[in-house]
ZAMARGU-4260 file (C-alpha; in steps of 0.2 Angstrom, whole numbers, plus 5000, padded with zeros to 4 digits):
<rodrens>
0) 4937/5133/4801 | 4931/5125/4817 | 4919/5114/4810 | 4933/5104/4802 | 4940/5102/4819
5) 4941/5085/4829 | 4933/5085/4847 | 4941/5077/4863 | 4936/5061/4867 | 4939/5049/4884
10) 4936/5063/4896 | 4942/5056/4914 | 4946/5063/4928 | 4959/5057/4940 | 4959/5065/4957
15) 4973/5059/4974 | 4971/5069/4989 | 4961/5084/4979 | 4976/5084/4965 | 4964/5082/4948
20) 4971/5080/4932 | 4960/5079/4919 | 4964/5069/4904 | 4957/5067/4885 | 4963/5059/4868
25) 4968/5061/4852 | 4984/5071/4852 | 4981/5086/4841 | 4989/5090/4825 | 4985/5109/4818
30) 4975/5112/4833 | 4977/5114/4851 | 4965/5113/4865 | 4960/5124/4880 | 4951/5118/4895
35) 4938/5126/4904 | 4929/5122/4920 | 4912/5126/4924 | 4907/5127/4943 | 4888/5126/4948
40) 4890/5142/4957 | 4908/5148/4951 | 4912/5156/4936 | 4920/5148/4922 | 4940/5146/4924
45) 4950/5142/4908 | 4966/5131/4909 | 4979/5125/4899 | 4975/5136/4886 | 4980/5133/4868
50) 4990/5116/4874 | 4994/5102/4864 | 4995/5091/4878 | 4980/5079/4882 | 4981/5082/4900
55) 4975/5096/4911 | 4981/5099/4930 | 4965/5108/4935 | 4968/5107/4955 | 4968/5122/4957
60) 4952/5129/4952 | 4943/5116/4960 | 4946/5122/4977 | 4926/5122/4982 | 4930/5103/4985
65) 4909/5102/4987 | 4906/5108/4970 | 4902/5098/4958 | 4910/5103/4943 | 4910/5097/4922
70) 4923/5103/4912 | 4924/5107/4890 | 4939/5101/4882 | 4937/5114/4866 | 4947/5111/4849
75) 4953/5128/4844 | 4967/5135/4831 | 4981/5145/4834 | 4974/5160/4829 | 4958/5167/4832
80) 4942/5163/4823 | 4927/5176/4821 | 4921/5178/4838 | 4904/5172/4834 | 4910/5156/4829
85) 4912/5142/4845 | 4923/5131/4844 | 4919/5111/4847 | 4920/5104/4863 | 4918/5089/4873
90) 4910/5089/4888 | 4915/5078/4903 | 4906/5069/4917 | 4901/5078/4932 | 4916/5079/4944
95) 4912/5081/4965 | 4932/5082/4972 | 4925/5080/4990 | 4914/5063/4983 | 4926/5055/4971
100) 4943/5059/4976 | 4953/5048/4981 | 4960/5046/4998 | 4981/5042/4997 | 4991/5033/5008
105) 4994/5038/5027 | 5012/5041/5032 | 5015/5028/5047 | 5027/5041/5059 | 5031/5028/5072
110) 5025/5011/5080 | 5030/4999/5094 | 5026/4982/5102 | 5027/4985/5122 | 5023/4970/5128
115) 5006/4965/5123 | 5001/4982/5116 | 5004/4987/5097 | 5005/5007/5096 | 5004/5015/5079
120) 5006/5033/5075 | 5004/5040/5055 | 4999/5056/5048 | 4985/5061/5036 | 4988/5063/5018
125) 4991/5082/5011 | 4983/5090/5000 | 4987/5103/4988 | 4976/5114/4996 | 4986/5129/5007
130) 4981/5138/5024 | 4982/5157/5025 | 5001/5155/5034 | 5007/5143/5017 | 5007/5127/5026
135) 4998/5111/5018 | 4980/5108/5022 | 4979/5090/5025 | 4963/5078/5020 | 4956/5077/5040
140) 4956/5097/5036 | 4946/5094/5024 | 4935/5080/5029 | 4934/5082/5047 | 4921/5073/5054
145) 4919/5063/5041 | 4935/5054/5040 | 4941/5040/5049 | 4955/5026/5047 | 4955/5008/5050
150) 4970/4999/5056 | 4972/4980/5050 | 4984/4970/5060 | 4989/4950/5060 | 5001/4938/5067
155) 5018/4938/5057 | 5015/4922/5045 | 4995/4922/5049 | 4981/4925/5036 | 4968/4931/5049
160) 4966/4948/5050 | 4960/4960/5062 | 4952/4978/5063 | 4951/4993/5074 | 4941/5010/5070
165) 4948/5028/5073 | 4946/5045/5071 | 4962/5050/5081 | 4979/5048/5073 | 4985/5034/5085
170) 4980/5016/5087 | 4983/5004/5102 | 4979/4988/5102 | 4979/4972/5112 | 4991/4957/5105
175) 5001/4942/5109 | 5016/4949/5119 | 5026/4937/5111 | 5021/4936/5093 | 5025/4947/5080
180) 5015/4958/5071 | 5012/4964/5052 | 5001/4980/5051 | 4994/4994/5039 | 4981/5008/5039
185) 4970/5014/5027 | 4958/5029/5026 | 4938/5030/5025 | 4924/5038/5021 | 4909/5030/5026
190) 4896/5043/5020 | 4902/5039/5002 | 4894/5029/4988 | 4910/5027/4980 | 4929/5025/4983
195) 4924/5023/5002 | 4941/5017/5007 | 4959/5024/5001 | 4974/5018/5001 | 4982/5006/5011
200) 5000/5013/5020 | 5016/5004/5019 | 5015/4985/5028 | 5025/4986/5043 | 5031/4970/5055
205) 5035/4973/5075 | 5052/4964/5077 | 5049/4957/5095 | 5063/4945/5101 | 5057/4927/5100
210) 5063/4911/5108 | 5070/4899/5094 | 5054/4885/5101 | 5044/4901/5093 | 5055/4902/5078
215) 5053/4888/5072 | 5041/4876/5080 | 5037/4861/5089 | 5039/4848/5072 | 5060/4857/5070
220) 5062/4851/5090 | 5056/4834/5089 | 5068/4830/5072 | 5082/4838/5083 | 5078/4827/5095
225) 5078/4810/5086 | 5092/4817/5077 | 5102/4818/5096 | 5097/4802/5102 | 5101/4793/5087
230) 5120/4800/5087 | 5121/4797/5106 | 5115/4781/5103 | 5129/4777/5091 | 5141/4785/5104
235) 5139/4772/5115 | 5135/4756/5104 | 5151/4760/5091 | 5164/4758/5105 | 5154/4743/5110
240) 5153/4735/5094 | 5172/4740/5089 | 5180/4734/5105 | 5171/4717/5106 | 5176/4717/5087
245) 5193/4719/5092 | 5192/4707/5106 | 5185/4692/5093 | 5200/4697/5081 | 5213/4696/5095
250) 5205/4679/5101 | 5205/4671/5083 | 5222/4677/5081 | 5226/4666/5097 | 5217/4653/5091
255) 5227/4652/5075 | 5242/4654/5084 | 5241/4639/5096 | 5235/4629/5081 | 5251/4633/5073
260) 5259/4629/5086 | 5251/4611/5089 | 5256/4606/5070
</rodrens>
């Protein structure tokens, strides 16, 4: 009967962009579990019904993304029991998708260092969500006013960051027309209590050309510069040093010469 059947423990949820999988343990052996999710004003929708998995992709009866919802993980048997007799179930935390999801990465679309202003252009996330016409609803749909992004830009090789603010999908910025420039932006939600900011984009550097005295510094031209002055130096005293060298030879060979010559 039921009352020898384990319940589900480790309810979570894990939500990206309104996509929710909810997940449980033990992996079930002589009985399968069915899902079911209970809305505060919707009625309740089963999923994954009679599954022997410990994951449930329940997206898509989570669409009131305001709702706060609480799923049952029930144990059940293959066959049916006596309808009078409920299964055992575990209950999982409340769930708000428009609260707690969490916001993925922005698509950076194009960007470019014109002198001394950086331009970025990127895209919202997606969501699971469709529009009447079958095209994707994407998270500003869903957020709207609420939502903004935050673009964090440096100096190629620098630590010091700095930020602008949003709610457009374009930034420009002020910078160093001839510096470099490493960037990424990341999505937020400042009415939140929790998971305020999502995911940061893909790090991206602006390639502007650069002198090699901005390549590589000040200390590399100085060594370069002893370096030349040393083998200029030693251009000019080696024929010196080699010709009188020659000259003292030729002189002493004389010498010895004459000397020979005297005996």
């Amino acid at each position: 009967g039921y009352e020898e059947l384990p319940t589900a423990v480790n309810l979570t949820w894990s939500s990206i962009n309104f996509k929710t999988i909810l997940q449980w343990q033990p992996k079930p052996s002589g009985y399968f579990y069915t899902v079911e999710i209970h809305g505060q004003t919707s009625d309740i929708k089963r999923k994954c019904i009679l599954t022997s998995e410990t994951e449930c992709d329940v997206t898509d009866v989570l669409r009131k993304a305001k709702e706060t919802y609480t799923a049952h993980v029930l144990s059940v048997l293959p066959i049916e029991m006596d309808n009078f007799e409920e299964p055992p179930f575990a209950v999982s935390e409340k769930f708000t998708p428009y609260s707690q999801t969490i916001i993925g990465k922005p698509e950076i679309k194009d960007y470019s260092q014109n002198g001394s202003k950086l331009n970025v252009v990127f895209r919202d996330p997606f969501t699971p969500y469709l529009f009447p016409n079958g095209s994707f609803r994407s998270i500003q749909d869903i957020f709207q006013h609420d939502l903004e992004y935050k673009l964090y830009y440096w100096k190629d090789g620098s630590s010091g960051k700095k930020d602008v603010t949003t709610r457009s999908r374009q930034f420009e910025v002020s910078v160093d027309s001839d510096k470099n420039y490493c960037f990424y932006v990341q999505a937020s939600i400042p009415s939140r209590r929790e998971n305020r900011v999502g995911q940061e984009s893909t790090v991206f550097c602006t390639g502007v050309e650069r002198s090699i005295f901005d390549e590589y510094g000040t200390e590399v031209f100085i060594i370069i510069a002893v370096i030349a002055v040393a083998v200029i130096t030693l251009a000019i005293v080696l024929p010196v040093v080699l010709c009188k060298r020659k000259k003292a030879k030729k002189a002493r060979a004389v010498r010895e010469k004459e000397l020979l010559n005297g005996v």
